[in-house]
N, C-alpha and C positions, 0 to 999 in steps of 0.2 A: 362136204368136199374137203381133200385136203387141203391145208393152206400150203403152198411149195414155196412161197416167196424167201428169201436168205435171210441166215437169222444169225453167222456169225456168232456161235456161240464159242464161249471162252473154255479152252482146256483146263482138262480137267483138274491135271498138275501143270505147271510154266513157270521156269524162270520170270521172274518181274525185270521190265524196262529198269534200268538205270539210266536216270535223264541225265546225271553228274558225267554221263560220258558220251560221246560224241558215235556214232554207227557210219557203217557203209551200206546200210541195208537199204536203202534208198539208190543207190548204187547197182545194186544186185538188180532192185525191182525193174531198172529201168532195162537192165543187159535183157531181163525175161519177158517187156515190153517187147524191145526188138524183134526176137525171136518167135511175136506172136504168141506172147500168155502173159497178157496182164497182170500181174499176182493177185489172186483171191487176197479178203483181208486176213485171211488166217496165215496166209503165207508171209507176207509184207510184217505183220505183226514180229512172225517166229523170227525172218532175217531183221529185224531193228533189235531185236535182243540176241539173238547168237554174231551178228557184226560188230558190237560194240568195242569200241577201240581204248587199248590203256595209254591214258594220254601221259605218260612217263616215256612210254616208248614207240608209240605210231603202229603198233603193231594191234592185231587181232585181242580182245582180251580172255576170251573162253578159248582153251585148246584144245577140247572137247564139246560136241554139239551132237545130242543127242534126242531125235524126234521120232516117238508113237505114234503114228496115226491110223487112222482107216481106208480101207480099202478104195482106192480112184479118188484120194485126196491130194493128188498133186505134189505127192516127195517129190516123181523123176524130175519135173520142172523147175523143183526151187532146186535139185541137184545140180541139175543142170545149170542153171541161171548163175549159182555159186561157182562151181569149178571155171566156167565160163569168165564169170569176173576174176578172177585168181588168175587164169589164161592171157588174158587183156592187159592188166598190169603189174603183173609180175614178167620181167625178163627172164627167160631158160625155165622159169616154173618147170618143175614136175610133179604131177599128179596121178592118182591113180583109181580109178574106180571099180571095184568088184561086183557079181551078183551070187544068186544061187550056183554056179560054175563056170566054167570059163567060155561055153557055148553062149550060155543066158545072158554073161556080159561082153561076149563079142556084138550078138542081137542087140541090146542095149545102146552099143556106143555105136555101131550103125544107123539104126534107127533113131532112137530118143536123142540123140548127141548130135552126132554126123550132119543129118541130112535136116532136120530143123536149122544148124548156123549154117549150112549152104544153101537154105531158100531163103534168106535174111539177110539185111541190110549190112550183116554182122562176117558175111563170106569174104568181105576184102582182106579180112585180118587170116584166113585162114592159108593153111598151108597144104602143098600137097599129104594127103593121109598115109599111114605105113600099112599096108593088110597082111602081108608076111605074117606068116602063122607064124605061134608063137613072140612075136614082136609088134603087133596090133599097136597102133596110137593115133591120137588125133595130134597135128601140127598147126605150130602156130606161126606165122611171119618172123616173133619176135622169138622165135627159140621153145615157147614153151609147146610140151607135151603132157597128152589126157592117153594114160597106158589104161588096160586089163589087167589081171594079175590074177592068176587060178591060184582055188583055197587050198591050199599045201602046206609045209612046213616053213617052205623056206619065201614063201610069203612073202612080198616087200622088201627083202633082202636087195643088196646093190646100192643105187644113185640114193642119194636126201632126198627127201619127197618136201616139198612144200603143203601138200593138201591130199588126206586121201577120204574117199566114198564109200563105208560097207554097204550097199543095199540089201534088202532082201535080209536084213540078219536075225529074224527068226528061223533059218534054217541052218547056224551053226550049231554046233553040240558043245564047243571050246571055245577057250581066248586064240587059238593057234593064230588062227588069222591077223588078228590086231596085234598078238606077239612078234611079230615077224616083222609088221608095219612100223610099230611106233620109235624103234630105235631106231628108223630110217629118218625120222622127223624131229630129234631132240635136238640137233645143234640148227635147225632153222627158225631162225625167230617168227613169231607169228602163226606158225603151222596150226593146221587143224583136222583133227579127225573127226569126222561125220561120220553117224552112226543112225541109219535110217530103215524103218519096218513098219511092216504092220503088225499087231499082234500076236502070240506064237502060242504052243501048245505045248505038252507035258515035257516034248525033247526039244524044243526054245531053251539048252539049259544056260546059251551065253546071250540071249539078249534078255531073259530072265531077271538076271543077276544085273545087267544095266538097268532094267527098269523098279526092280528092288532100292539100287544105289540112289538113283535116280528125285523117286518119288521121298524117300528118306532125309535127302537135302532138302527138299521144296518145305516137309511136314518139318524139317528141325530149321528152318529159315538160317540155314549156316550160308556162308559166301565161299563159292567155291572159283574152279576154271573148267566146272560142267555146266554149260546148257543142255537143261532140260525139261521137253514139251512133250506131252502124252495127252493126243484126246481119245476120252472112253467114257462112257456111262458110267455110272456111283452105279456099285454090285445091286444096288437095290431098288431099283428101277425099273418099271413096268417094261419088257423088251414087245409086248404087244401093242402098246399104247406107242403113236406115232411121234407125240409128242419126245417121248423120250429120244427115238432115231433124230427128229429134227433140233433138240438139246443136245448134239452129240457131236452128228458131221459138221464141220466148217466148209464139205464142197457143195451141200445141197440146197439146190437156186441156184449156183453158177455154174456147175458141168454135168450132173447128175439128179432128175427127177426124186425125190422124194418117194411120189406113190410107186415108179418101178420098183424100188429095195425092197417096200413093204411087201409088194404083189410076188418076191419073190420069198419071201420069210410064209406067207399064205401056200406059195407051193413048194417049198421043200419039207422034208422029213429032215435032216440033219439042221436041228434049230442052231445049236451049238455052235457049227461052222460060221453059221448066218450071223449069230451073234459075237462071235469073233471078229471076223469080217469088219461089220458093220457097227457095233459097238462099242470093240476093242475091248473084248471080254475073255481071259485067259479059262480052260479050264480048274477048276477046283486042284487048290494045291494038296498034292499028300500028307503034309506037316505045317505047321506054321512059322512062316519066315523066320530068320534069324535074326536079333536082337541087333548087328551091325552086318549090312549084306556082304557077303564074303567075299565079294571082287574088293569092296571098300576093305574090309580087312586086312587083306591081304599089302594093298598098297602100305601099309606100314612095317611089313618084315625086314629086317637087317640080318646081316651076316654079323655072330659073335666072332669070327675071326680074326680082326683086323681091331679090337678093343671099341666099340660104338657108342661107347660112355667115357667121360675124361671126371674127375676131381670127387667130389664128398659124396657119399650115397648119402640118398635118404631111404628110410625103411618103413615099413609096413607089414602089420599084421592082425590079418582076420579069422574070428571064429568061426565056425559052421552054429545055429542055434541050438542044436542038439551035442554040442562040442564033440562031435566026433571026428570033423575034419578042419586044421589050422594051416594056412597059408602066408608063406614069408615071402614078400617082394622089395622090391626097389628102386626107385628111381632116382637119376643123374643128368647130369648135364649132355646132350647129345654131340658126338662131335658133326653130325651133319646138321652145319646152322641151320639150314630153313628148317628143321624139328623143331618143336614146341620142347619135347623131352624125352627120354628115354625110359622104358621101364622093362623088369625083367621080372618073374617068377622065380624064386631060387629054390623052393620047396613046398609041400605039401605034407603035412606030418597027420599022421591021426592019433586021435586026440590034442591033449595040451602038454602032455605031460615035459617033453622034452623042447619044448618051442623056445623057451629062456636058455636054454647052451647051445641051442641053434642056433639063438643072436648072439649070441656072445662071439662063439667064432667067428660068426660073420663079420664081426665090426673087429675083430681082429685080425682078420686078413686084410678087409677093405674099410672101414675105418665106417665112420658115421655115426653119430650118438641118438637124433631124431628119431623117434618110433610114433610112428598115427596109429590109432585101432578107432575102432566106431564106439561113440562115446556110450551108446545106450545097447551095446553087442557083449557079447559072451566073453569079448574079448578085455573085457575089464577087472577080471581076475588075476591079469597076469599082471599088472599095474606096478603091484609091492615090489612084487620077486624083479619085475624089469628097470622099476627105480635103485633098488639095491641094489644092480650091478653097473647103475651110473648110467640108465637110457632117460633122457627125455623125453618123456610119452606126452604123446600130442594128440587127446581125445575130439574127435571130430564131433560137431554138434549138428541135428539133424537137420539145420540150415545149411550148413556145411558139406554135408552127405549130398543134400540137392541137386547144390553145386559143380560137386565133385564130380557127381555121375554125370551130369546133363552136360559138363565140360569133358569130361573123358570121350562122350559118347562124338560130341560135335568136331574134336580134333581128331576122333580114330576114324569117324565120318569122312573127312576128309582127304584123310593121308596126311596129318601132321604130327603125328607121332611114329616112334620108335622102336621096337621092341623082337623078339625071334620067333622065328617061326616055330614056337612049340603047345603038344597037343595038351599042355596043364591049363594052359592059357588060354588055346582056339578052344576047346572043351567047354573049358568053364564060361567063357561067352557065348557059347553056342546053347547053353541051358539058362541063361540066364532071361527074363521078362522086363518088360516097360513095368511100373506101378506106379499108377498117374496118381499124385499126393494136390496140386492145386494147376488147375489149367494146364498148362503145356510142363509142366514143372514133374518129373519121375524121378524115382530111384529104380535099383536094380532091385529084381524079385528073383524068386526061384520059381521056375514053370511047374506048368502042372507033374510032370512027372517026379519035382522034389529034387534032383539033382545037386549038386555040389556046387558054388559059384563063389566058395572064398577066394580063388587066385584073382578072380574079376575082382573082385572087391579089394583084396589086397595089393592089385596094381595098379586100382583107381586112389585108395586114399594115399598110395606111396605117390603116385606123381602128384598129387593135391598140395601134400605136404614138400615138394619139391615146390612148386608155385611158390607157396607160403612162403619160405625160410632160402629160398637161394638167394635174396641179396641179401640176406644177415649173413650167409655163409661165405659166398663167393662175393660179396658188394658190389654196389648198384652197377659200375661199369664193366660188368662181368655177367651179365646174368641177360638170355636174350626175351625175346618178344614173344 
């Protein structure tokens, strides 16, 4: 027989509790009390780590909250439960919560929203409702309002949002949505976007990219201002063996039977869906992911129009191993503090031949004498000729390399770096591979298909070599964090 009892298993990727900081998610649990839904422990768990508060400023400390889960595992409630608290004690709050369109999320805040805090302890605080088409919202005593918002372009557009809700977001195709939202919520402190679904399929192509992002921070243990929680079975796990579904759901034992899923996997033909569904099992991707997920990449583009580098380059250049393609980069100081640094590709040259009057001019327009190549690369031929014209070459050593990359990789992870939107660049990180050298520790490879990745590498050891040498260059009270 099966065993149905709750087994609270642990997702499968999840931001870790930080105990150093103080939550409301206790808070949350009790508003979803009220209301009549005790929080599962899976839920209670996920709000103590996306509440967590930065005790510098009293405010929220993830401004992104992004949860996986599977199907009948209780998002709409901790949604609910969340926005609900936000409603409560925030004064004028505005918030907004979407679904699959504007129908599915009017259904939504009628039902799942509305009429749960009006059978509740919780109906004193409420207000008359708006139903006016087009102007849908839930009111609150104290000013704040829970709108709709149909997936469009212009999106979120209007009033500051203190908090907004995507549901259902394996059903976009685009950022459109979240484009539209987020600049409604920059100048309010503590804001937060939640970004909640169940698993998606081959046209998932923007909650995709979230859960690429996602799972990428968790595996390179970087610190970010993403919460992120995905539960799903490991690809390789028996989806017959029951075991596996009860290693998986966090709702099964407190709202949903175990053996009904299984009885239903017995009588369907589309196993797929089921294990979508209930696994949180993506189909087979066409290609294999990219080396940094391109919503994350993306957060690092500048506009070179307004000069996005101020004082001394540093430079860099790499070889291809078959010397037929050289890449000149370099990086500087960013003028947007919160950067780590700034870094550009200035060229691609094939072969080697002319790569030395390449730098020349360069440090003759913009000055710079530093040059990194890879100590054990192709690129140590050019050594004489580039001391001869007065560069100091700064051979990276293969501990060094390590470094470089597993650093380049965890700030462009992030969005703390620099650099333009160009295709030498997006390109050459797009062919480039992890090459695991000791435990969690890679360099950059070249994929299977052999492609070109000296710009990567040439804008990895130029900003290496900025690390290095900006306070010899610029001195200590000059060079930031």
């Amino acid at each position: 027989m099966l065993d149905t009892a709750p087994r609270n298993p642990p997702p499968l990727y999840g931001t870790k509790r930080n105990y150093s900081r103080g939550t409301r998610g206790g808070q949350v649990g009790k508003i979803m009390k009220a209301m009549g839904n005790t929080p599962m422990p899976w839920q209670q768990e996920a709000l103590d780590v996306a509440c967590e508060i930065d005790s510098r400023t009293g405010d929220y400390w993830y401004d992104t909250v992004i949860i996986v889960v599977l199907r009948r595992a209780g998002k709409t409630t901790i949604s609910r439960g969340k926005l609900t608290h936000r409603a409560l004690l925030t004064q004028d709050a505005r918030m907004i919560y979407t679904a699959q369109n504007r129908l599915k999320a009017l259904k939504r805040l009628k039902d799942d929203y509305y009429l749960p805090l009006k059978r509740s302890p919780l109906e004193m605080f409420l207000n008359k409702p708006r139903w006016r088409g087009g102007e849908e919202a839930l009111r609150f005593i104290n000013g704040a309002e829970l709108a709709i918002d149909a997936v469009k372009r212009e999106s979120g557009h209007g009033d500051a949002n203190h908090e907004a809700h995507i549901d259902e977001a394996y059903v976009h195709r685009d950022s459109m949505l979240e484009d539209g939202v987020q600049p409604t919520m920059i100048t309010i402190m503590g804001s937060q976007m939640w970004i909640l679904s169940a698993a998606g399929d081959t046209t998932s192509t923007y909650l995709r990219d979230k859960v690429d992002i996602g799972r990428a921070l968790i595996e390179a243990e970087v610190e970010s201002r993403t919460c992120y929680i995905e539960y799903s079975a490991p690809t390789d796990a028996d989806p017959e063996d029951p075991e596996t579904l009860l290693g998986t759901h966090p709702a099964l034992g407190y709202t949903i039977p175990a053996d009904r899923v299984m009885s239903q996997r017995a009588n369907t033909t589309d196993k797929t869906g089921w294990e979508r569904a209930w696994l949180g099992w993506w189909p087979a991707a066409k290609g294999p992911p990219k080396l940094i997920p391109e919503g994350a990449w993306k957060k690092n583009f500048v506009s070179t129009d307004e000069g996005p580098w101020t004082g001394v380059p540093f430079w860099s250049i790499d070889v291809s191993p078959e010397r037929d393609y050289a890449s000149i980069a370099m990086a500087g100081r960013p003028v947007d503090s919160k950067a780590n640094a700034y870094v550009e590709v200035f060229d691609r040259l094939e072969g080697t031949r002319n790569v030395v009057s390449e730098m020349r001019m360069l440090r003759d327009e913009l000055g710079g004498k530093f040059v990194a190549i890879d100590g054990s690369g192709s690129a140590l031929s050019l050594v004489q000729e580039l001391e001869n014209e007065g560069f100091e070459v700064i051979k990276v050593s293969g501990a060094n390399r390590v470094a470089a990359c597993g650093d380049f990789y965890d700030k462009a992870l992030v969005g703390d770096l620099r650099f333009p939107d160009d295709p030498l660049l997006n390109d050459s990180m797009g062919n480039a591979v992890k090459r695991i050298v000791a435990d969690k520790a890679f360099v950059f490879a070249r994929g299977r298909e052999l492609k070109d990745i000296t710009a990567m590498y040439a804008a990895t050891f130029a900003r290496w070599l900025y690390i290095e040498k900006r306070e010899e260059v610029y001195g200590a009270d000059q060079t930031i964090l």
